[in-house]
C-alpha positions as a Markdown table, in Angstrom:
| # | Residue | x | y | z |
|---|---|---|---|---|
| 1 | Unk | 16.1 | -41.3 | 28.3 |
| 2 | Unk | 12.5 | -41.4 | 28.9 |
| 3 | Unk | 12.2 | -42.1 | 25.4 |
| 4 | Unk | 14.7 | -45.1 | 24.9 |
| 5 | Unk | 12.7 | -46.5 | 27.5 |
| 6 | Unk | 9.0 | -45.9 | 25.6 |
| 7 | Unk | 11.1 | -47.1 | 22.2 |
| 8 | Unk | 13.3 | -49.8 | 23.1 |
| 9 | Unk | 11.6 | -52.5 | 24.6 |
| 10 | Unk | 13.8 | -54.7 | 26.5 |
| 11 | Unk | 16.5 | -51.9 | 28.5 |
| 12 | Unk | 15.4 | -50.8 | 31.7 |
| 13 | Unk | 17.2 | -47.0 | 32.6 |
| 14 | Unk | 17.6 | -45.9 | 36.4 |
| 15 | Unk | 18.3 | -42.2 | 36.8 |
| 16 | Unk | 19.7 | -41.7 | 40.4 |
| 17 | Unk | 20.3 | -38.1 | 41.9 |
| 18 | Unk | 18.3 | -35.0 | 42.0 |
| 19 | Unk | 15.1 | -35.1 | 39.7 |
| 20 | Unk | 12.3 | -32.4 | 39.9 |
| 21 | Unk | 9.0 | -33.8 | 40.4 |
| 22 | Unk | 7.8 | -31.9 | 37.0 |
| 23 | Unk | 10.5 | -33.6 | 35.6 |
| 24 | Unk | 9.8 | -37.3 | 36.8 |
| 25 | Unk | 6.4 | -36.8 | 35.8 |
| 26 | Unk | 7.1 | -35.5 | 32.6 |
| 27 | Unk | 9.4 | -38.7 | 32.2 |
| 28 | Unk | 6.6 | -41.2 | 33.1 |
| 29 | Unk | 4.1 | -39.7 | 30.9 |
| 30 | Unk | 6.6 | -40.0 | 28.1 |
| 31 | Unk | 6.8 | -43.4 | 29.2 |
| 32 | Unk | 3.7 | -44.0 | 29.6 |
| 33 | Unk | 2.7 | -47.9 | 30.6 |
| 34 | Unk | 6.2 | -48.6 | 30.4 |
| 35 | Unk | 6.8 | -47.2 | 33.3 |
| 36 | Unk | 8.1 | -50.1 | 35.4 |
| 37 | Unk | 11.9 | -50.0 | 33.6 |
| 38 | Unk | 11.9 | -46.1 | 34.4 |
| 39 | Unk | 13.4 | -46.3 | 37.9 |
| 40 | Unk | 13.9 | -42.3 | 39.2 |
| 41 | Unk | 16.0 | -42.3 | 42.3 |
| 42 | Unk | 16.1 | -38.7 | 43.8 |
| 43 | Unk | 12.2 | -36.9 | 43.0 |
| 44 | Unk | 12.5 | -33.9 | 44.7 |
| 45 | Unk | 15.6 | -33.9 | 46.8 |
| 46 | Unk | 19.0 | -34.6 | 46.7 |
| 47 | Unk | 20.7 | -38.2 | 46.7 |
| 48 | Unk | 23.9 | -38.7 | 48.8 |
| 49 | Unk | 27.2 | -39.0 | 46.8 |
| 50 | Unk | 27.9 | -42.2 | 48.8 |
| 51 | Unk | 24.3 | -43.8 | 48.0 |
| 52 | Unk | 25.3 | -42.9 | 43.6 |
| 53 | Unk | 28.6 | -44.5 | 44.2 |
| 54 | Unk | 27.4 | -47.7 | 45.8 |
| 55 | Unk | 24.5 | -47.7 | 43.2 |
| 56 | Unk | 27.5 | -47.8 | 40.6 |
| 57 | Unk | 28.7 | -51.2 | 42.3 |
| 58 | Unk | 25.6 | -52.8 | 43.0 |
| 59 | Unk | 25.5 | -54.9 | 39.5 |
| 60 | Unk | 27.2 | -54.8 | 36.4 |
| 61 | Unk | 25.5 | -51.9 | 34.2 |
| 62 | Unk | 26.1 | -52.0 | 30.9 |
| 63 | Unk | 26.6 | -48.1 | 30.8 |
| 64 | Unk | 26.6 | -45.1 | 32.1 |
| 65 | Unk | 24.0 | -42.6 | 30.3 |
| 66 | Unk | 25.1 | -38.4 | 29.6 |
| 67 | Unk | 22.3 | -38.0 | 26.8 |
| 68 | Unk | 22.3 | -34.4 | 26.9 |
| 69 | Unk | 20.4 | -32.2 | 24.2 |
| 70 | Unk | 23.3 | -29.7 | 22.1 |
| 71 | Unk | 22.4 | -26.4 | 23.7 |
| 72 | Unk | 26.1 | -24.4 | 24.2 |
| 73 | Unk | 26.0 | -25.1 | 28.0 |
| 74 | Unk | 26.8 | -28.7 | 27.8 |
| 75 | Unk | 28.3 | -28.8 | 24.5 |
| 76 | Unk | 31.0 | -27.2 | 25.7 |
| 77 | Unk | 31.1 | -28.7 | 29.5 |
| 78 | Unk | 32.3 | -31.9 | 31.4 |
| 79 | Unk | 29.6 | -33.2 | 33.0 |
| 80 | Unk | 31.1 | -34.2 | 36.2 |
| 81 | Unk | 28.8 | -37.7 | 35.9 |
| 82 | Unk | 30.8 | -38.7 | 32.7 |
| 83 | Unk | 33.8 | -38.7 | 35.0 |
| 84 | Unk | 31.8 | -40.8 | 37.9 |
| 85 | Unk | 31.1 | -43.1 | 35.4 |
| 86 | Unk | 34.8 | -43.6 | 34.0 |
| 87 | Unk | 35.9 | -43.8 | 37.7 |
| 88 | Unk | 33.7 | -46.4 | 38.8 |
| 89 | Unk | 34.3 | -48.8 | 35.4 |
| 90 | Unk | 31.5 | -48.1 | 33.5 |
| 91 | Unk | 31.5 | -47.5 | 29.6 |
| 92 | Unk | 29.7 | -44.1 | 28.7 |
| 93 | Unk | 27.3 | -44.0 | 26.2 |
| 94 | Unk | 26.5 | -39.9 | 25.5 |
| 95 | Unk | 26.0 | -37.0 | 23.1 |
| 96 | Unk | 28.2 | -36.7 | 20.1 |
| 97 | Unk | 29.6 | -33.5 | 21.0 |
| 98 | Unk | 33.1 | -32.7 | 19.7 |
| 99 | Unk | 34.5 | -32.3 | 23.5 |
| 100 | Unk | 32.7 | -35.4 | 24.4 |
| 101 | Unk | 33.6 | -37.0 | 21.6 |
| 102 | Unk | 37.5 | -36.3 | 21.4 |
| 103 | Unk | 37.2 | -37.4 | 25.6 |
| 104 | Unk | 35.5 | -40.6 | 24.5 |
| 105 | Unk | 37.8 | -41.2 | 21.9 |
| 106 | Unk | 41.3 | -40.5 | 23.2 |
| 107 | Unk | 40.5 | -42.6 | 26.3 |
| 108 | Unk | 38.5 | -45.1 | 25.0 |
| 109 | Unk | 35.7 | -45.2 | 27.6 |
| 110 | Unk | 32.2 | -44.8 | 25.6 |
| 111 | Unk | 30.5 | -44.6 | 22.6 |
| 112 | Unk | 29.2 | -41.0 | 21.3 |
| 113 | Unk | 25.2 | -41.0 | 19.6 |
| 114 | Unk | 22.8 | -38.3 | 18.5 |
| 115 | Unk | 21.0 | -38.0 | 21.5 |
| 116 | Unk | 17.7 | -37.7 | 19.1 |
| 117 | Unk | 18.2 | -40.4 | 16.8 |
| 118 | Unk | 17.0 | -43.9 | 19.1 |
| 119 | Unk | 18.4 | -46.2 | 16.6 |
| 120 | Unk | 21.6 | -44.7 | 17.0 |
| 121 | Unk | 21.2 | -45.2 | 21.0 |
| 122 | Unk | 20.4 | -48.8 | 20.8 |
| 123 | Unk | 22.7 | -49.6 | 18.5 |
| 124 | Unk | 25.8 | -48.1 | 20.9 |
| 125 | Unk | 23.6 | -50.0 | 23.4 |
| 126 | Unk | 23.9 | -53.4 | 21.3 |
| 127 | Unk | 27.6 | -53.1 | 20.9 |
| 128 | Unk | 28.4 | -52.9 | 24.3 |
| 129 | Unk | 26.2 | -55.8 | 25.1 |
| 130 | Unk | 27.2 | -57.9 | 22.2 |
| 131 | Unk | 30.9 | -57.2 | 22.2 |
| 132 | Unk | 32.3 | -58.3 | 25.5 |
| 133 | Unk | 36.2 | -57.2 | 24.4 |
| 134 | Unk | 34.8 | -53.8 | 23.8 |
| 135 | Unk | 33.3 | -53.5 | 26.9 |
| 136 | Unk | 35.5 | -55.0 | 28.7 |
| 137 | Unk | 38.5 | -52.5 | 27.4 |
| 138 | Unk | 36.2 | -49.3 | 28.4 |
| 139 | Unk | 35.5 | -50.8 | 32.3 |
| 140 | Unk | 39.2 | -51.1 | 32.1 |
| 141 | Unk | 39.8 | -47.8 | 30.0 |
| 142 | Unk | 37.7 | -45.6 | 32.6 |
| 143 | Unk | 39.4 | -45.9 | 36.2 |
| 144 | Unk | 42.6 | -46.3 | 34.1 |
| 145 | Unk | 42.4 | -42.9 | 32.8 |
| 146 | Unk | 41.2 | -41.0 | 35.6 |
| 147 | Unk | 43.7 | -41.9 | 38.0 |
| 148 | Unk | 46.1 | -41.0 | 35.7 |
| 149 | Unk | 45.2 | -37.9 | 34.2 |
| 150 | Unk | 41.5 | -36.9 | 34.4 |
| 151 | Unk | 41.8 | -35.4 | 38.3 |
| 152 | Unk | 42.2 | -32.9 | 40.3 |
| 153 | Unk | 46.0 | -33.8 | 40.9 |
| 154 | Unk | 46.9 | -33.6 | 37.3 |
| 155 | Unk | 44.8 | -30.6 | 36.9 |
| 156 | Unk | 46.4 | -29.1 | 39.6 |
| 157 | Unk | 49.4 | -29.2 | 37.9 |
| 158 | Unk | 48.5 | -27.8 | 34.4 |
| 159 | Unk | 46.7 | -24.8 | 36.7 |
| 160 | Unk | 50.1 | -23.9 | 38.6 |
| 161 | Unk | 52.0 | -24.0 | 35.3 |
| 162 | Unk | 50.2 | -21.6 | 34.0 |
| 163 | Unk | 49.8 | -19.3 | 36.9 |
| 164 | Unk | 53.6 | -19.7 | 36.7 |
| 165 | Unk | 53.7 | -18.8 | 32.9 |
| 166 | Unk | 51.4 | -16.3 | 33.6 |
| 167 | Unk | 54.1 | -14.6 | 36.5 |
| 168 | Unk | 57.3 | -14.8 | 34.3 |
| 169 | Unk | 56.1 | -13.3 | 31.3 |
């Protein structure tokens, strides 16, 4: 993200939540004289789940970012932040991993890239800015689908279905 920032000169990324101070640093040294549209929210400690959520509804973000590298630990997770992001109506712009990208494309809430390739990033980032109707259907996509099926409720069921298959057998 770092790295948009340093190549794309007109977004501006916030990162809110916990951020090492190695990390931070490493981040504005990537960024280098740039660094005034790198806002890092959370160097060295935690940030309240309350202060992210209202951060979500201060202004209307274009999207929400989950560019992950592809090492087996998150290509085969759910970032728990992808789902804030659906929740709180924003589109998702993140790795092009198949989970990720069957999530993105069943609900209809972001827009998979390379997380490498920087072209590929502000491209997904120009069609969410230039195409309002787009945009528009993921902020109404996200909140949609998690209320309806991507929670604990739901999950809840799927888990005591099995545990029932599971006790009949």
């Amino acid at each position: 993200m770092a790295r948009m920032v340093r190549d794309i000169p007109d977004i501006e990324v916030f990162c809110i939540g916990k951020c090492s101070v190695q990390l931070a640093r490493k981040m504005i040294d990537i960024v280098g004289h740039e660094y005034n549209r790198l806002h890092i929210d959370g160097i060295g400690s935690y940030t309240l789940y309350e202060k992210i959520l209202e951060t979500y509804s201060v202004k209307e973000w274009l999207a929400g970012l989950a560019l992950f590298h592809p090492m087996a630990i998150y290509m085969k997770s759910e970032p728990t932040k992808i789902f804030e992001y659906m929740a709180a109506g924003l589109p998702v712009i993140c790795s092009d991993f198949p989970k990720w990208n069957h999530l993105m494309h069943n609900c209809k809430v972001g827009i998979t890239v390379n997380p490498y390739d920087i072209a590929e990033i502000r491209e997904a980032i120009d069609q969410l800015f230039l195409n309002s109707e787009l945009r528009n259907e993921m902020v109404n996509n996200g909140p949609l689908a998690v209320s309806s099926e991507l929670n604990w409720k739901s999950e809840e069921k799927k888990l005591f279905g099995f545990y029932n298959k599971i006790l009949n057998q």
